[in-house]
C-alpha positions as CSV (number, residue, x, y, z in Angstrom):
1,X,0.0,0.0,0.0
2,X,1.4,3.7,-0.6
3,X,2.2,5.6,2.2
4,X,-0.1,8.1,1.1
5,X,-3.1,5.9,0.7
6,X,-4.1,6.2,4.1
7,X,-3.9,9.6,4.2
8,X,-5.9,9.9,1.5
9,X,-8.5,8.3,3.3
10,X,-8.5,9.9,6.4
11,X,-8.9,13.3,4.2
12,X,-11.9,11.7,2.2
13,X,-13.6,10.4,5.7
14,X,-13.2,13.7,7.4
15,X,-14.8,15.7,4.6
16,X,-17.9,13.1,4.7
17,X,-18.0,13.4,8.0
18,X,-19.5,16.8,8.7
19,X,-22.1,15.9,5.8
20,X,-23.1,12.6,8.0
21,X,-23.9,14.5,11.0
22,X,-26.1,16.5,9.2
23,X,-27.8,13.8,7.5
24,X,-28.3,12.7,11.2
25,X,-30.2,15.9,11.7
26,X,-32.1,16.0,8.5
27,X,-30.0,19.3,7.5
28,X,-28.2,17.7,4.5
29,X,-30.4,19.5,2.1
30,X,-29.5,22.8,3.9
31,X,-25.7,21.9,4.0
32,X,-25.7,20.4,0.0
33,X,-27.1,24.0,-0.6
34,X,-24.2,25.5,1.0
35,X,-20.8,23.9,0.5
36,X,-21.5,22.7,-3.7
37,X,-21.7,18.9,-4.0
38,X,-18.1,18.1,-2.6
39,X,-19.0,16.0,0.2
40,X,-21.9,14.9,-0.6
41,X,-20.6,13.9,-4.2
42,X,-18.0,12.2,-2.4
43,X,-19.9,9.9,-0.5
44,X,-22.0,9.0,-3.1
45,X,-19.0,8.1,-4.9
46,X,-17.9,6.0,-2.4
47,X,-21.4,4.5,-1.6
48,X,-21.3,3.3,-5.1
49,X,-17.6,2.1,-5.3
50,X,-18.6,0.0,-2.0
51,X,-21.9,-1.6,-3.4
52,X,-20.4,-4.8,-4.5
53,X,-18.3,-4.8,-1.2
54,X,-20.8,-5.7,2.1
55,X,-17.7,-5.2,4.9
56,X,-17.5,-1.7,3.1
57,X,-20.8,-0.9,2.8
58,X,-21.1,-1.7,6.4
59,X,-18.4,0.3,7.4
60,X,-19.7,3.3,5.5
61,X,-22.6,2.9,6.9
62,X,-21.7,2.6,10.4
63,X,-19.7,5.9,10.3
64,X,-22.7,7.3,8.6
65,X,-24.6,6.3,11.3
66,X,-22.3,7.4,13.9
67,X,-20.0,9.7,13.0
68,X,-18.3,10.2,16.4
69,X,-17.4,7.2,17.0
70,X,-13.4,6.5,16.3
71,X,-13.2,2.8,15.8
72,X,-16.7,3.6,13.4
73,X,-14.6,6.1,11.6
74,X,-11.3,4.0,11.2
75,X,-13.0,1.1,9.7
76,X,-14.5,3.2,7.1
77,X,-10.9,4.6,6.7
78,X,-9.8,1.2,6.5
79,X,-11.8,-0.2,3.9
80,X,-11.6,3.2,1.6
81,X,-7.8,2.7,1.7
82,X,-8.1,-0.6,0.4
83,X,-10.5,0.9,-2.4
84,X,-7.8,3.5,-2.9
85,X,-5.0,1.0,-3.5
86,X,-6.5,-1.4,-5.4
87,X,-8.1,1.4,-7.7
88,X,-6.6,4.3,-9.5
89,X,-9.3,6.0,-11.3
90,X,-11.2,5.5,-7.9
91,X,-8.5,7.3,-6.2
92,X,-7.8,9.9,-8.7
93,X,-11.5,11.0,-8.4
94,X,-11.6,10.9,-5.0
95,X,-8.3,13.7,-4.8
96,X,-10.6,15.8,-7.3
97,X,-13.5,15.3,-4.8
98,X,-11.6,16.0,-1.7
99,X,-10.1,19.4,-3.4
100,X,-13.4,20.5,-4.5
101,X,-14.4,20.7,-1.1
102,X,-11.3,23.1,-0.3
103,X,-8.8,20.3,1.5
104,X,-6.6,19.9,-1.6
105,X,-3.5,20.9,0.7
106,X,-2.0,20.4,4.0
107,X,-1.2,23.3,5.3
108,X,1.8,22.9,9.0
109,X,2.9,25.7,11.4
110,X,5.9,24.7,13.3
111,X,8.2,26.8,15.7
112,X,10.9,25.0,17.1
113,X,12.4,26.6,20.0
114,X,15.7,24.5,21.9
115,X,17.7,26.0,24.8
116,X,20.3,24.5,27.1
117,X,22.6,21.3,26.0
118,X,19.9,19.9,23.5
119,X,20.0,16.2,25.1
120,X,16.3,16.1,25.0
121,X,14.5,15.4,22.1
122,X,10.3,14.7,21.6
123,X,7.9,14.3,18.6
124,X,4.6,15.4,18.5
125,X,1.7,15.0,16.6
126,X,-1.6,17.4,17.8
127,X,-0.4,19.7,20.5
128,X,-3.2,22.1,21.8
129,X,-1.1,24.6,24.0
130,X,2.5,24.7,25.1
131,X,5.0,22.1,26.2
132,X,7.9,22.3,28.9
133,X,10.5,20.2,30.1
C-alpha cells in the first residue's frame, strides 16, 4: 500500500463526515445548498464504489450512522484505503472530490524553540497549548 493511501482516506472520511452529522439531523439539504456537491458527491461516490463490497458498505454505513465514534470512523478509513489502492481511477477521483471541497492541501505551522545542551529530544503529533520540560 502507498504511504499516502491512508492519508488519502482519512482526508476523504473527514470531509464526509461533517455531511453525515447533518444527515443525522435531517440538514443535509441545507448543508448540499451551502458547500456545492463536494462531500456529498464524495460519498456518493464512495457508496457506489462499495456496493459490490458488504464489509465496506457496512463500514460506510456505520460511520454514517455514527459519526463520532473513532473505531466507526477507522474502519471506514480502512476499507476506503483498500478501495484506494487497489483502484486508481477510484482514487484519482476521490483527490478531485476531496479538493473541491477546499482540502486539496496540507497546510503545518511549526516553531521550534531548543535551549540548554539539546540532550532532550520529543515528537509530537496534535499539541493544543505549550510544552515544557
Amino acid at each position: 500500500m502507498d504511504l499516502a493511501t491512508p492519508a488519502l482516506a482519512a482526508a476523504a472520511v473527514h470531509v464526509m463526515i461533517p455531511f453525515f452529522k447533518k444527515l443525522a439531523e435531517g440538514t443535509a439539504g441545507e448543508l448540499g445548498k451551502k458547500i456545492a456537491n463536494a462531500p456529498g458527491e464524495l460519498f456518493d461516490f464512495v457508496k457506489e464504489k462499495f456496493a459490490g463490497d458488504p464489509d465496506a458498505t457496512q463500514a460506510l454505513e456505520r460511520a454514517q450512522a455514527q459519526p463520532d465514534d473513532a473505531e466507526a470512523v477507522s474502519h471506514l478509513e480502512t476499507a476506503l484505503a483498500a478501495s484506494l489502492d487497489s483502484d486508481d481511477a477510484f482514487s484519482q477521483r476521490v483527490r478531485t472530490l476531496i479538493g473541491s471541497a477546499g482540502l486539496g492541501g496540507v497546510h503545518n505551522s511549526f516553531t521550534t524553540t531548543i535551549t540548554g545542551d539539546g540532550n532532550k529530544t520529543a515528537n509530537f503529533g496534535t499539541v493544543n497549548g505549550d510544552v515544557s520540560f
